[in-house]
Residue frames as a rotation matrix with the C-alpha (Angstrom) as fourth column:
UNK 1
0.069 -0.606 -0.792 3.96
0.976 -0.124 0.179 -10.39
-0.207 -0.786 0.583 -9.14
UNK 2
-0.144 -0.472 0.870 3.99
0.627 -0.723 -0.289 -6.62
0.765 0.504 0.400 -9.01
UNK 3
-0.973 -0.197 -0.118 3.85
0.212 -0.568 -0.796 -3.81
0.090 -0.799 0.594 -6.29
UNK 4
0.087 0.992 -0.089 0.71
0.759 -0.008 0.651 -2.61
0.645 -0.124 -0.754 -4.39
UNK 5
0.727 0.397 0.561 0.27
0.329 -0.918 0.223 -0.70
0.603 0.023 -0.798 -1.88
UNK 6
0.525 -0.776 0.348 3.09
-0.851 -0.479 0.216 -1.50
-0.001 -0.409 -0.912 -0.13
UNK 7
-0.264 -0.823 0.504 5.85
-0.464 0.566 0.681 -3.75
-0.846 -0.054 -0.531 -1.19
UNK 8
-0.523 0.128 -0.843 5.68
-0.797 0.276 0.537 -6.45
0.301 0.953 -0.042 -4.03
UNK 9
-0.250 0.496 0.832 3.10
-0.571 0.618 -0.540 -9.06
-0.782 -0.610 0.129 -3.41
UNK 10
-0.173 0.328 -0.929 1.78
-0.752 0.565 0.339 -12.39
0.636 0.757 0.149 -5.68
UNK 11
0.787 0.377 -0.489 1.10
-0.065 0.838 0.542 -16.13
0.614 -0.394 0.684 -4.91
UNK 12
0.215 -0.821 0.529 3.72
-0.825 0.137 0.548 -17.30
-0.522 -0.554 -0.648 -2.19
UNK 13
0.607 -0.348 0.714 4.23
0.193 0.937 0.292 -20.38
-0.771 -0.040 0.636 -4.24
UNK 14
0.626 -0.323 0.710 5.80
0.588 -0.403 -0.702 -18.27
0.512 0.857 -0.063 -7.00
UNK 15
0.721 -0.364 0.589 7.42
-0.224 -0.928 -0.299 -15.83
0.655 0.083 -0.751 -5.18
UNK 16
0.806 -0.490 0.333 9.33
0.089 0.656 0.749 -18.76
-0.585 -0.574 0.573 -2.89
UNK 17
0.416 -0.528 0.740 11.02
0.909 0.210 -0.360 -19.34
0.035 0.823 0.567 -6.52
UNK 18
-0.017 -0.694 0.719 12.79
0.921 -0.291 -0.259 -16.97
0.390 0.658 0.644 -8.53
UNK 19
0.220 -0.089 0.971 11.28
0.364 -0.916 -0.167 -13.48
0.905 0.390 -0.169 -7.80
UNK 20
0.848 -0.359 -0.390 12.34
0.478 0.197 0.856 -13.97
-0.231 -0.912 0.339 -4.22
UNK 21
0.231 -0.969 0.087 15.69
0.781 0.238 0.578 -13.43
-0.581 -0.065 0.811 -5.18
UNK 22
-0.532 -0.367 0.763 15.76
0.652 -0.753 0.093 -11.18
0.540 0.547 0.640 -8.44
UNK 23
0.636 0.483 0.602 13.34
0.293 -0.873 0.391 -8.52
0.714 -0.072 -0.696 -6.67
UNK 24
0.565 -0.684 -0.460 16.31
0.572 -0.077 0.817 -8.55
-0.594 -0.725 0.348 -3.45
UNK 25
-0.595 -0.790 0.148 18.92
0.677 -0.394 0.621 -7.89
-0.432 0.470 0.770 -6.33
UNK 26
0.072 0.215 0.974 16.99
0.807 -0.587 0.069 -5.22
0.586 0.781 -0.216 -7.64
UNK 27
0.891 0.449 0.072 16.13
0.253 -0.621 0.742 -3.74
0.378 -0.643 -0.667 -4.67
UNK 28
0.201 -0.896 -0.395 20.47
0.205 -0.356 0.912 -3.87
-0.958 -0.265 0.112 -3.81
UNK 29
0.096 -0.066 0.993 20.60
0.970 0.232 -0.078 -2.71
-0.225 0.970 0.086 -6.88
UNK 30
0.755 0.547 0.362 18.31
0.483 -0.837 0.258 0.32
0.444 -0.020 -0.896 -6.37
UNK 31
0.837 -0.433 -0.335 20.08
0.260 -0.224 0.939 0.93
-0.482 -0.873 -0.075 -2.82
UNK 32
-0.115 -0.958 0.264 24.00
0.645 0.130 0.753 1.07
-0.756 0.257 0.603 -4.68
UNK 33
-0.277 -0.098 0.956 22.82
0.842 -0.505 0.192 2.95
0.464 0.858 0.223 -7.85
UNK 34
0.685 0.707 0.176 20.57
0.527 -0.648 0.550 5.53
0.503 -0.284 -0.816 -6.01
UNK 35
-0.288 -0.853 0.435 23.88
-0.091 -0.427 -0.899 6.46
0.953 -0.299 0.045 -3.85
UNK 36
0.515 0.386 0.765 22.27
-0.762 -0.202 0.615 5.58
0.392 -0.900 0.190 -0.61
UNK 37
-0.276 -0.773 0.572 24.54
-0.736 0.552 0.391 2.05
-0.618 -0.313 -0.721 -0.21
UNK 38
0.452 -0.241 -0.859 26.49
-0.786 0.349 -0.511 0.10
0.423 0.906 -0.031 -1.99
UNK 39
-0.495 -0.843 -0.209 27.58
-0.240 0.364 -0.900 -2.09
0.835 -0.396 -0.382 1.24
UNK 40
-0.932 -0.124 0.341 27.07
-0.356 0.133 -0.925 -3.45
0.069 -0.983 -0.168 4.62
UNK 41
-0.874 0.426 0.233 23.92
0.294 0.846 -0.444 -4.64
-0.386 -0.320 -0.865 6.72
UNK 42
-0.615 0.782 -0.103 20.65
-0.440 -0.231 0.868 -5.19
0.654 0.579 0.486 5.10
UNK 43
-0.793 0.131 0.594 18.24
-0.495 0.431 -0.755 -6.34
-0.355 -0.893 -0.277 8.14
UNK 44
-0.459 0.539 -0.706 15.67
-0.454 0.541 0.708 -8.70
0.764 0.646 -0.004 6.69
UNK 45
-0.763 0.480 0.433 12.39
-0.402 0.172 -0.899 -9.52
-0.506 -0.860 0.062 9.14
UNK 46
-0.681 0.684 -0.262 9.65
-0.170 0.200 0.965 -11.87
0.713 0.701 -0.020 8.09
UNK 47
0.056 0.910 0.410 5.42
-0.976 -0.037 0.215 -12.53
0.211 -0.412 0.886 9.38
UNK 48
-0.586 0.087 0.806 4.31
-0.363 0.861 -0.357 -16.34
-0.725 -0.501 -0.473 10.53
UNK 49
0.795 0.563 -0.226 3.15
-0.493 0.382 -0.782 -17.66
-0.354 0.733 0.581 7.02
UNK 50
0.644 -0.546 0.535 4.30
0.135 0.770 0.623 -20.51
-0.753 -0.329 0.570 6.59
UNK 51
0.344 -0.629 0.697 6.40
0.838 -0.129 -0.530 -19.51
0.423 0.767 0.483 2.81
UNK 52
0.822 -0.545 0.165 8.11
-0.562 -0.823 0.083 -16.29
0.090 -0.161 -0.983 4.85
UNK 53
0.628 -0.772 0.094 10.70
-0.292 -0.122 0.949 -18.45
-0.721 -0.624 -0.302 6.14
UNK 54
0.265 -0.631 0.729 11.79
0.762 0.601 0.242 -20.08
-0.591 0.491 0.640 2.73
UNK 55
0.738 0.151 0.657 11.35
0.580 -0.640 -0.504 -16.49
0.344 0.754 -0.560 1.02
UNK 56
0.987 -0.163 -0.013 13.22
-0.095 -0.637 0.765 -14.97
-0.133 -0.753 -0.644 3.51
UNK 57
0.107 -0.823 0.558 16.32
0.379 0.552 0.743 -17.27
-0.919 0.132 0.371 3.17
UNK 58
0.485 -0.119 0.866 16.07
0.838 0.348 -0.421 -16.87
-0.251 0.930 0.269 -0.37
UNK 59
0.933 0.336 -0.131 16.34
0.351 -0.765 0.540 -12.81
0.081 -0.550 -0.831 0.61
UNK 60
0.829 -0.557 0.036 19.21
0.091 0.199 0.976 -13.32
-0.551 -0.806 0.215 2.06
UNK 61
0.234 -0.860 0.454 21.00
0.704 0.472 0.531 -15.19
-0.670 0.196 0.716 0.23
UNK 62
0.412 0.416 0.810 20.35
0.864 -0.462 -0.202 -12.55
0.290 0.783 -0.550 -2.65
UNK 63
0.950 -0.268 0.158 21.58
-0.311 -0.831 0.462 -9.69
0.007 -0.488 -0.873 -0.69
UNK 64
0.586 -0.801 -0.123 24.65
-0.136 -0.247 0.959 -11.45
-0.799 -0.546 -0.253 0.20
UNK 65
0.075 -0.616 0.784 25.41
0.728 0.571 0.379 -12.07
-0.681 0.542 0.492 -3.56
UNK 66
0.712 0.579 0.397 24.95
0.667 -0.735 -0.125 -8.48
0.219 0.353 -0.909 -3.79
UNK 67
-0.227 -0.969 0.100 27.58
0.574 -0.216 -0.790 -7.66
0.787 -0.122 0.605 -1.81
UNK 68
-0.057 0.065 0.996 25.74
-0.810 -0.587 -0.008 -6.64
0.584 -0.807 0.086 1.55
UNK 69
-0.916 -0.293 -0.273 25.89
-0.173 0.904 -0.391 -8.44
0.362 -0.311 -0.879 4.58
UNK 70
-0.208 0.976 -0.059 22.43
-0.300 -0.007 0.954 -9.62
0.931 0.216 0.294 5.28
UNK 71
-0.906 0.068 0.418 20.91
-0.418 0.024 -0.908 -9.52
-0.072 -0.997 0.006 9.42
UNK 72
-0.296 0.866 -0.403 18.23
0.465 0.499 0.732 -11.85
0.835 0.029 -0.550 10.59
UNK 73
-0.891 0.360 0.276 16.04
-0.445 -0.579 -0.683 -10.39
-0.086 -0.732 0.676 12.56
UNK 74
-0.853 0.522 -0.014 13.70
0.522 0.853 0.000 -13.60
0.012 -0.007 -1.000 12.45
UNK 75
-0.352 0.905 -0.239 9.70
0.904 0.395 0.162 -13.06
0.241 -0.159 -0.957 13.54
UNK 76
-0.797 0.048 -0.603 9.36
0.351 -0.775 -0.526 -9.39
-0.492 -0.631 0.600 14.55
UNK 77
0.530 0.814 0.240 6.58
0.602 -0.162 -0.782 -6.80
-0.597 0.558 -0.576 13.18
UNK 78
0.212 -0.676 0.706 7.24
0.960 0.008 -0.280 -4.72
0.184 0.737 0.651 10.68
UNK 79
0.938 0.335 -0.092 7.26
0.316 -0.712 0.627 -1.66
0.145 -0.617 -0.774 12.57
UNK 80
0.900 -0.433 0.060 10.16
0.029 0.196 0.980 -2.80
-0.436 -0.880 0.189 14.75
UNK 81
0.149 -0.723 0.675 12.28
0.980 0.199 -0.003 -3.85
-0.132 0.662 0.738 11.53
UNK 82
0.535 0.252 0.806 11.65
0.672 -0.705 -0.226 -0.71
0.511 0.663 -0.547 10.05
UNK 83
0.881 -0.181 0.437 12.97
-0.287 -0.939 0.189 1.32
0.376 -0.292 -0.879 13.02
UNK 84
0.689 -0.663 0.291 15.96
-0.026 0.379 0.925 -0.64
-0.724 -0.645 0.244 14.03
UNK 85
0.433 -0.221 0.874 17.03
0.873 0.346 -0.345 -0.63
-0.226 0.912 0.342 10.65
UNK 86
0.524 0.151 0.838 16.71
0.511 -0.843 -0.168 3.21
0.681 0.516 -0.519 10.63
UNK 87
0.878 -0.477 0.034 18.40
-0.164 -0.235 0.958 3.43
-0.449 -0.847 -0.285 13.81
UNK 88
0.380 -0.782 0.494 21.33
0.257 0.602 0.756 1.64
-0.889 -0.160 0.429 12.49
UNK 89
-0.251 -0.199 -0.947 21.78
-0.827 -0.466 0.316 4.19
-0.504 0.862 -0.048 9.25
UNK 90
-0.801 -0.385 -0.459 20.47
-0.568 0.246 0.785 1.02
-0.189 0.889 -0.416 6.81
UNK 91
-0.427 0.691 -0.584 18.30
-0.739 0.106 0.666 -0.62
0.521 0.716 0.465 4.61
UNK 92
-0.671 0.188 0.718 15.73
-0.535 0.548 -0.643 -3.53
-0.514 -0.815 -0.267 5.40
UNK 93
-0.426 0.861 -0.278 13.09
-0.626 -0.059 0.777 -5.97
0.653 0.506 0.564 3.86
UNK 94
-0.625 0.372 0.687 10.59
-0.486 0.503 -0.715 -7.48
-0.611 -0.780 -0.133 5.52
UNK 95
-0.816 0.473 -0.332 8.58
-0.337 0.077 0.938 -10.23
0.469 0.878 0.097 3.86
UNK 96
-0.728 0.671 0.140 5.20
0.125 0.331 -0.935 -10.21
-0.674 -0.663 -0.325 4.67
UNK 97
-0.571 0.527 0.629 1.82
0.463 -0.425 0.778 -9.99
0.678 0.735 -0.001 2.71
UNK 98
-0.817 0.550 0.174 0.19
-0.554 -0.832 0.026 -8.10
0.159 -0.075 0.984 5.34
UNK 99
-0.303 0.942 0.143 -3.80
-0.573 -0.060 -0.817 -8.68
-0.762 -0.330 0.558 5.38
UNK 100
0.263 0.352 -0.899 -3.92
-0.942 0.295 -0.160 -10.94
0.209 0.888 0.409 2.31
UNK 101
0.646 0.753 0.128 -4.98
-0.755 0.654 -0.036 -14.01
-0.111 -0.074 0.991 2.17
UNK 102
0.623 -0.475 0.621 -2.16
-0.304 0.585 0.752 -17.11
-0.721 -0.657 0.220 3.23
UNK 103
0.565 -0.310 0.764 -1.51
0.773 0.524 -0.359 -18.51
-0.289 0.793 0.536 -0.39
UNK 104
0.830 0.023 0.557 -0.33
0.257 -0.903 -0.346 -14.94
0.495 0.430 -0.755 -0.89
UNK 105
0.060 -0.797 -0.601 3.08
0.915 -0.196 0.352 -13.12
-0.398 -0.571 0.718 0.25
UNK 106
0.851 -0.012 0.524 5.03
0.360 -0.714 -0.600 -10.19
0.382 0.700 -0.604 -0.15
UNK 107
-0.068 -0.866 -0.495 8.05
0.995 -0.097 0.033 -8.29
-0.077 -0.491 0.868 0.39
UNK 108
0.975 0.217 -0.040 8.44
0.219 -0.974 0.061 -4.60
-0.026 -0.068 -0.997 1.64
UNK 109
0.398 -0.792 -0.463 11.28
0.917 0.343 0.203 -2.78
-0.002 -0.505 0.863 1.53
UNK 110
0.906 0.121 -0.406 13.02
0.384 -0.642 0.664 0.00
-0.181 -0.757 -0.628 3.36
UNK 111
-0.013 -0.979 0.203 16.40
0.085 -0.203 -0.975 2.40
0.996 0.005 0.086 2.50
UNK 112
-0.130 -0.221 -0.967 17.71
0.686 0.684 -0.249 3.88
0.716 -0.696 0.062 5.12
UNK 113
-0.953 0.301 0.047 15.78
-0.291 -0.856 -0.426 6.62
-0.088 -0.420 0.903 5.62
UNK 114
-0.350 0.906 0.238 12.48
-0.779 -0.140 -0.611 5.33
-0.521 -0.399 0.755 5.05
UNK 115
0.360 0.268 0.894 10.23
0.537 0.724 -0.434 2.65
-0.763 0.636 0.116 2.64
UNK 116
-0.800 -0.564 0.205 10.90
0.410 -0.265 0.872 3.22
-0.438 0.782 0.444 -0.86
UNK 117
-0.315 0.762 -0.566 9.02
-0.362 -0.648 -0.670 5.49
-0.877 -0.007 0.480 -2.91
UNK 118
0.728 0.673 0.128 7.36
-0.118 0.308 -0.944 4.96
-0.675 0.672 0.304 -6.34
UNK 119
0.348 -0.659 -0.667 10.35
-0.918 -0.095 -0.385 6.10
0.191 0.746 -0.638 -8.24
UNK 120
-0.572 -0.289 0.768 11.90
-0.546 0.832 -0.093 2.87
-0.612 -0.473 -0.634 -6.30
UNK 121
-0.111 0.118 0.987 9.66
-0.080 0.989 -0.127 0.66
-0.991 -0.093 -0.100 -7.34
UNK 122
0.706 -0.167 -0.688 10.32
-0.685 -0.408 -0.604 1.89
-0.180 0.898 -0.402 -11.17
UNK 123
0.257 -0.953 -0.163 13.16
-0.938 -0.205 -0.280 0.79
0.234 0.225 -0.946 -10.94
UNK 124
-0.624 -0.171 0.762 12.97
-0.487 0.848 -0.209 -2.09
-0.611 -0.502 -0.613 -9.30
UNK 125
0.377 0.481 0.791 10.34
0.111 0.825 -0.554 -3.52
-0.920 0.297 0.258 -11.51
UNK 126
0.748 -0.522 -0.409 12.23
-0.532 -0.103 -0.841 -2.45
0.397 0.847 -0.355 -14.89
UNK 127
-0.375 -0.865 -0.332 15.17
-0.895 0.431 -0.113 -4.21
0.241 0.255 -0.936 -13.89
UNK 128
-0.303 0.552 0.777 13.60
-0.343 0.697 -0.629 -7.02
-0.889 -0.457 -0.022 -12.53
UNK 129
0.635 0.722 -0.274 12.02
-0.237 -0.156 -0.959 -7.08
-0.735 0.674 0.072 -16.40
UNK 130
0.615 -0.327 -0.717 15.11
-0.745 0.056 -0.664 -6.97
0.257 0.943 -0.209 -18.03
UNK 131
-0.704 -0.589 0.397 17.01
-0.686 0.709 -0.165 -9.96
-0.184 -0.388 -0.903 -15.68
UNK 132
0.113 0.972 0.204 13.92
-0.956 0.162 -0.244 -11.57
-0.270 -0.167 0.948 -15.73
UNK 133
0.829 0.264 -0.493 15.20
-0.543 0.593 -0.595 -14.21
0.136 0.761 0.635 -18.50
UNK 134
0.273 -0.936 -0.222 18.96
0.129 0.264 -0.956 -14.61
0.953 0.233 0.193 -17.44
UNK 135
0.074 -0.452 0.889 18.81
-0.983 -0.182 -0.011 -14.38
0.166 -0.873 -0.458 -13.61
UNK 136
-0.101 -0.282 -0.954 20.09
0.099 0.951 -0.292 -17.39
0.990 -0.124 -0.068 -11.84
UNK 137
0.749 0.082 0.658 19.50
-0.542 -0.494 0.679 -17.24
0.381 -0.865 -0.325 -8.09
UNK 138
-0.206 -0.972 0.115 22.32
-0.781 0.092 -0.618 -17.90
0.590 -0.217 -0.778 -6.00
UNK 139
-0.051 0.082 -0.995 22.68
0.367 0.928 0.057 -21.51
0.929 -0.363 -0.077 -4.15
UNK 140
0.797 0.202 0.570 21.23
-0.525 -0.234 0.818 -20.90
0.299 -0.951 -0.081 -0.18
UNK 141
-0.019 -0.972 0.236 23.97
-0.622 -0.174 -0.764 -21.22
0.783 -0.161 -0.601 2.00
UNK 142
-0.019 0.219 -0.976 24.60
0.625 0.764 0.159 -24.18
0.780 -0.607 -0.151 4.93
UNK 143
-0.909 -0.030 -0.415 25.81
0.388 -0.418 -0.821 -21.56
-0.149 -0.908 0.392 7.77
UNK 144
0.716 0.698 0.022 22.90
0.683 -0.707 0.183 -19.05
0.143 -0.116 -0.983 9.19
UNK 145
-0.159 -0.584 0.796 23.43
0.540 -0.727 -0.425 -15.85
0.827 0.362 0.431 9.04
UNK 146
-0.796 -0.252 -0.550 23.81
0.605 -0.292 -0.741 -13.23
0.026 -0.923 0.385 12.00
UNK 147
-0.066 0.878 -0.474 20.81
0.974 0.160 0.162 -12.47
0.219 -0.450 -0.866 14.48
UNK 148
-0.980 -0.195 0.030 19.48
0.108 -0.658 -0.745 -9.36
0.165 -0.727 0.666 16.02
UNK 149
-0.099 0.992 0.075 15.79
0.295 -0.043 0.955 -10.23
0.950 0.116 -0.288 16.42
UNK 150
0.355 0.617 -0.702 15.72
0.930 -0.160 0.330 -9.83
0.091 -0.770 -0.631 20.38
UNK 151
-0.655 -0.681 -0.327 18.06
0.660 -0.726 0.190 -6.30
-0.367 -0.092 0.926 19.79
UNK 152
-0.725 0.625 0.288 15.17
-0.125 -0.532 0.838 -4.96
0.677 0.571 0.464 17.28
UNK 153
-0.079 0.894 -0.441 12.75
0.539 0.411 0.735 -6.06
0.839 -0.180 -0.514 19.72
UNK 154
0.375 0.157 -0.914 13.82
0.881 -0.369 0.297 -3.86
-0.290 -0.916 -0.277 22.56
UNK 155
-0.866 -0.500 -0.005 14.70
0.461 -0.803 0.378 -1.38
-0.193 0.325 0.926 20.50
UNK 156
-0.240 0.951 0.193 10.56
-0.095 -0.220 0.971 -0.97
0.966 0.215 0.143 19.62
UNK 157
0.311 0.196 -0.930 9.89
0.947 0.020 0.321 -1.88
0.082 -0.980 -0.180 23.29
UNK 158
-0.427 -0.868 -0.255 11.96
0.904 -0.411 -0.116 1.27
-0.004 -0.280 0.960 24.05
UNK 159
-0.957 0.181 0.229 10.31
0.049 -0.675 0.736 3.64
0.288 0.715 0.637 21.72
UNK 160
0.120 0.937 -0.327 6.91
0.437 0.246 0.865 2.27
0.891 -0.247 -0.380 23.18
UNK 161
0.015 -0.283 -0.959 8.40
1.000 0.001 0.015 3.49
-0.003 -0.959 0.283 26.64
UNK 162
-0.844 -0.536 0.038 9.04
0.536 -0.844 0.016 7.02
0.024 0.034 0.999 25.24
UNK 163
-0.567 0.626 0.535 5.35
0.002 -0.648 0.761 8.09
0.823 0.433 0.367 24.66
UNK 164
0.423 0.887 0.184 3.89
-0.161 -0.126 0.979 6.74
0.892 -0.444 0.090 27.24
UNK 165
-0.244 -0.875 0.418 4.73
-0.729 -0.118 -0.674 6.62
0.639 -0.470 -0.609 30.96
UNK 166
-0.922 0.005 -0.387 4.76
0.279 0.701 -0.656 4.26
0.268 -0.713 -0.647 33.88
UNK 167
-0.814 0.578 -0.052 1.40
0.540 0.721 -0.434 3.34
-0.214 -0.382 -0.899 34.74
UNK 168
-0.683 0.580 -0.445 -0.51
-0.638 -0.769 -0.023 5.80
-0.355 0.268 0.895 32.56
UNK 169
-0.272 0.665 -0.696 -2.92
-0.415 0.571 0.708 2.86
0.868 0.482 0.120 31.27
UNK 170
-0.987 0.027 -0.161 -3.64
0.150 0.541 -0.828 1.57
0.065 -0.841 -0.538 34.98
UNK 171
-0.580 0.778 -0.242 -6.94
-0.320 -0.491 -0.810 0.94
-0.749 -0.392 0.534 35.79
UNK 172
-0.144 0.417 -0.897 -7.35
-0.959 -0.282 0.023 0.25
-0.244 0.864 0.441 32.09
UNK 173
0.374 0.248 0.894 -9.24
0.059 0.955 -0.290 -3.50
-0.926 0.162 0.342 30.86
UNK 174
-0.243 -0.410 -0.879 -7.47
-0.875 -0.298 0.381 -4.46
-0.418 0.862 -0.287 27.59
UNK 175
0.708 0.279 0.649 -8.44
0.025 0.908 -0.418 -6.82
-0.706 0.312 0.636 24.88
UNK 176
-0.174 -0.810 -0.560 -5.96
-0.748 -0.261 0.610 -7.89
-0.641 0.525 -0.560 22.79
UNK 177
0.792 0.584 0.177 -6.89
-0.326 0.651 -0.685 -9.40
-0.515 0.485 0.706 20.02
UNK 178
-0.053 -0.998 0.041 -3.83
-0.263 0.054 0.963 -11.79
-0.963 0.040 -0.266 19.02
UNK 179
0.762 0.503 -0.408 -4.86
-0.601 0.316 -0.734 -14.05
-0.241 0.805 0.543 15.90
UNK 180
0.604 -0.783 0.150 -1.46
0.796 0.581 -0.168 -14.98
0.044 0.221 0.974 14.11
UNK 181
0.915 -0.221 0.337 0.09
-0.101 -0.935 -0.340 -11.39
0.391 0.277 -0.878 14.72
UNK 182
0.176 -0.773 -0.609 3.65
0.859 0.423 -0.289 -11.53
0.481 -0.472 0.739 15.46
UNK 183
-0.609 -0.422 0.672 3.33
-0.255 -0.698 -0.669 -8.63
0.751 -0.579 0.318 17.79
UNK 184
0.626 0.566 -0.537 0.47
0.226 0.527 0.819 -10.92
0.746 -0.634 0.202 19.77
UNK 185
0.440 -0.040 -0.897 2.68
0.799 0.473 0.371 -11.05
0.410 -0.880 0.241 22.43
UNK 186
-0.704 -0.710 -0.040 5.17
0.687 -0.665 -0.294 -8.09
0.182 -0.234 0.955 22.19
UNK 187
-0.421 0.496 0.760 1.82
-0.066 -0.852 0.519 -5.71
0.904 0.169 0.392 22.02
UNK 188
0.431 0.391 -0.813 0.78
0.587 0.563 0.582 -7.80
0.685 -0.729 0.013 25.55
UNK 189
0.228 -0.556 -0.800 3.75
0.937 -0.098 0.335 -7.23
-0.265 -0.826 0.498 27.42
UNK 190
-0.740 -0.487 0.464 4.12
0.541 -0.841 -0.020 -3.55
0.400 0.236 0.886 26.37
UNK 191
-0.382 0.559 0.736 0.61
-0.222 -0.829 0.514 -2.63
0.897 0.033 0.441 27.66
UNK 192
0.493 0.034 -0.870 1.29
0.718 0.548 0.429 -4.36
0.491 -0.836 0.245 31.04
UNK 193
-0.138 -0.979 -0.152 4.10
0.970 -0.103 -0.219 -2.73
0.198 -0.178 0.964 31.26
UNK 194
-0.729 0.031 0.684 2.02
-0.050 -0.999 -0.008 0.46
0.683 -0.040 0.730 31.25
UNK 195
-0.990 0.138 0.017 0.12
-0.014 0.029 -0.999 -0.92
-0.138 -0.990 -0.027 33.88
UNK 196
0.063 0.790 -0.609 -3.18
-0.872 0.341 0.352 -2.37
0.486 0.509 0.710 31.75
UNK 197
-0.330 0.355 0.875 -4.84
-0.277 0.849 -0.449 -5.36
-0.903 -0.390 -0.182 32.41
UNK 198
-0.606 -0.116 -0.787 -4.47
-0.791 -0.009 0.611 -7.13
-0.078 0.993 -0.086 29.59
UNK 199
0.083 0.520 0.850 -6.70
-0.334 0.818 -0.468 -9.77
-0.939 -0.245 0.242 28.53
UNK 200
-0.779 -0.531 -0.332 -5.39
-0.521 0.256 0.815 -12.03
-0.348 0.808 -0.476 25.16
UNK 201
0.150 0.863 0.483 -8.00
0.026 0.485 -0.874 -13.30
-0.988 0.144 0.050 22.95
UNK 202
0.870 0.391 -0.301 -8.04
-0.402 0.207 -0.892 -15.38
-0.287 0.896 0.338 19.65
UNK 203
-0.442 -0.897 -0.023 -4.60
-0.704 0.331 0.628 -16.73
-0.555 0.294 -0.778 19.49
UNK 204
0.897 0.442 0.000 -4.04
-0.360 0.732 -0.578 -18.77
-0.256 0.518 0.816 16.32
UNK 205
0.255 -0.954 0.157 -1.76
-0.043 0.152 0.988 -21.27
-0.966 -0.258 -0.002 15.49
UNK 206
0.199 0.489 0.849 -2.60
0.845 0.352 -0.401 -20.89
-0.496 0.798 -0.343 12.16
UNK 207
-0.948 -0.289 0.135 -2.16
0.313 -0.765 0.563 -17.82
-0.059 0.576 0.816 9.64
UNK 208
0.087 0.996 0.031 -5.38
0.947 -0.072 -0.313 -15.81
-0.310 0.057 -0.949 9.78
UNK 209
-0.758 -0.648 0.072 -5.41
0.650 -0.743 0.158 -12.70
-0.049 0.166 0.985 8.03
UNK 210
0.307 0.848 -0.432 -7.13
0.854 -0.446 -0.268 -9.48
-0.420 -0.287 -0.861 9.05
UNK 211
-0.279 -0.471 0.837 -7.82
0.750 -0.651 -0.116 -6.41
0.599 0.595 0.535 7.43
UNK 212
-0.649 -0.151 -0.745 -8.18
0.753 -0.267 -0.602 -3.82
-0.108 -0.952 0.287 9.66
UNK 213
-0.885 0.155 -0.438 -9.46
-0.216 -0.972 0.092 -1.74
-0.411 0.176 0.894 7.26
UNK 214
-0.162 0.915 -0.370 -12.34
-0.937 -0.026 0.347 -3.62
0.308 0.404 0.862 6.41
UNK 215
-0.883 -0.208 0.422 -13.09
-0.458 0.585 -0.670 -5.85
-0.107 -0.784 -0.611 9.29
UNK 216
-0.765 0.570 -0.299 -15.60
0.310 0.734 0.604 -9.00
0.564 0.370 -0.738 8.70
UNK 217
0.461 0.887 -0.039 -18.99
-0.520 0.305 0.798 -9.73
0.719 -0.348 0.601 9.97
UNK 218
0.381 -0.368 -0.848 -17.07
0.395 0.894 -0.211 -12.71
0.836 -0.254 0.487 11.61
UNK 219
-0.143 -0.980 -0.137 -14.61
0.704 -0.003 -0.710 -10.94
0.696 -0.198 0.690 13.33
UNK 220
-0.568 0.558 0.604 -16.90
-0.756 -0.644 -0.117 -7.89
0.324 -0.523 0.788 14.78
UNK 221
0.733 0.680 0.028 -19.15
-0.251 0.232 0.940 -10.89
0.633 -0.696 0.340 16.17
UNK 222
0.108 -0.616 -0.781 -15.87
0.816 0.504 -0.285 -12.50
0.569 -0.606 0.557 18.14
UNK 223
-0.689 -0.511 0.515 -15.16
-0.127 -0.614 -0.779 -8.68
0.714 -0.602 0.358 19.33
UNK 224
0.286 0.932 0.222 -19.18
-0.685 0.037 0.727 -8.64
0.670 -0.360 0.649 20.45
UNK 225
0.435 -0.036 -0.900 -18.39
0.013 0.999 -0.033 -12.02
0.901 0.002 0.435 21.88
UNK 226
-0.118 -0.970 -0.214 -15.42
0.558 0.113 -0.822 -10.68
0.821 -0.217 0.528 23.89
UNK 227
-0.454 -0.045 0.890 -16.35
-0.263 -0.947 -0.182 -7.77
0.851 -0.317 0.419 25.32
């Protein structure tokens, strides 16, 4: 378990467990010592692999034995978290691994001005190091905790509205390549909405992970395929 390029990532069957929980308390740890908050909502947004939703909970529950009050903001991308969070003057994690491979996870996480920088994750893995032996995670709670997943969602809708205008993509043939993204659909209905023709391709119900930055053989024949 240790940071990369963005957030902390390892196996998802490990990070379900314990470091779920002690990397949260570090990370409200960070937030309270750093002077940036020592209180309120932490929004908390996770990807469609199948260990986000127990990691997520765990997340939570962590935060709220931190003393913040932790917001679900269920399925969204991380984008969306990120700015609704920042809209709302506070922090955020989102657990996702990103482009790595299913068995894998990760959490990112966000003050309330931006991700955290390196110095952050200093810190966060040094304490993490020294709890390491004597944390206990707190017991998941029966109630759920308060929503704002479709609020963050039209809050990124919005922002999508500001750059571009009413029917400035018309005319235009879109492929949209969904897979397991959990903007598959929100990235649909936003380039309708500019007045594309959208055309969805590859939904999975499955976790499939893609790196953008170094797209398969596989994956460049399906585009070939598409077009």
């Amino acid at each position: 378990m240790k940071f990369g390029s963005s957030g902390v990532r390892g196996l998802a069957s490990e990070l379900v467990g314990k470091p779920s929980g002690l990397y949260t308390e570090a990370f409200a740890w960070r937030l309270a010592s750093s002077g940036l908050q020592s209180s309120g909502a932490v929004f908390v947004g996770r990807d469609l692999r199948d260990s986000s939703p127990a990691i997520a909970d765990r997340c939570m529950a962590a935060l709220a034995a931190s003393g913040f009050q932790p917001i679900d903001c269920g399925v969204i991308p991380t984008p969306a978290l990120a700015l609704y969070a920042q809209k709302q003057g506070a922090a955020a994690l989102m657990v996702t691994g990103s482009h790595i491979p299913a068995d894998r996870n990760g959490i990112k996480f966000y003050r309330p001005n931006g991700e955290i920088d390196k110095a952050d994750e200093a810190a966060i893995t040094q304490y993490v190091a020294d709890k390491s032996n004597v944390y206990d995670p707190p017991t998941l709670p029966e109630t759920t905790w308060p929503r704002r997943h479709d609020e963050a969602i039209a809050g990124y809708q919005e922002r999508a509205n500001d750059i571009l205008g009413p029917g400035s993509l018309s005319g235009m043939r879109v492929g949209v390549y969904q897979h397991s993204s959990v903007a598959a659909e929100l990235l649909v209905r936003v380039l309708r909405l500019f007045g594309a023709e959208v055309v969805p391709v590859g939904k999975s119900e499955t976790f499939v992970p893609v790196d953008t930055e170094a797209v398969g053989a596989a994956t460049l024949a399906k585009f070939k395929a598409w077009s």
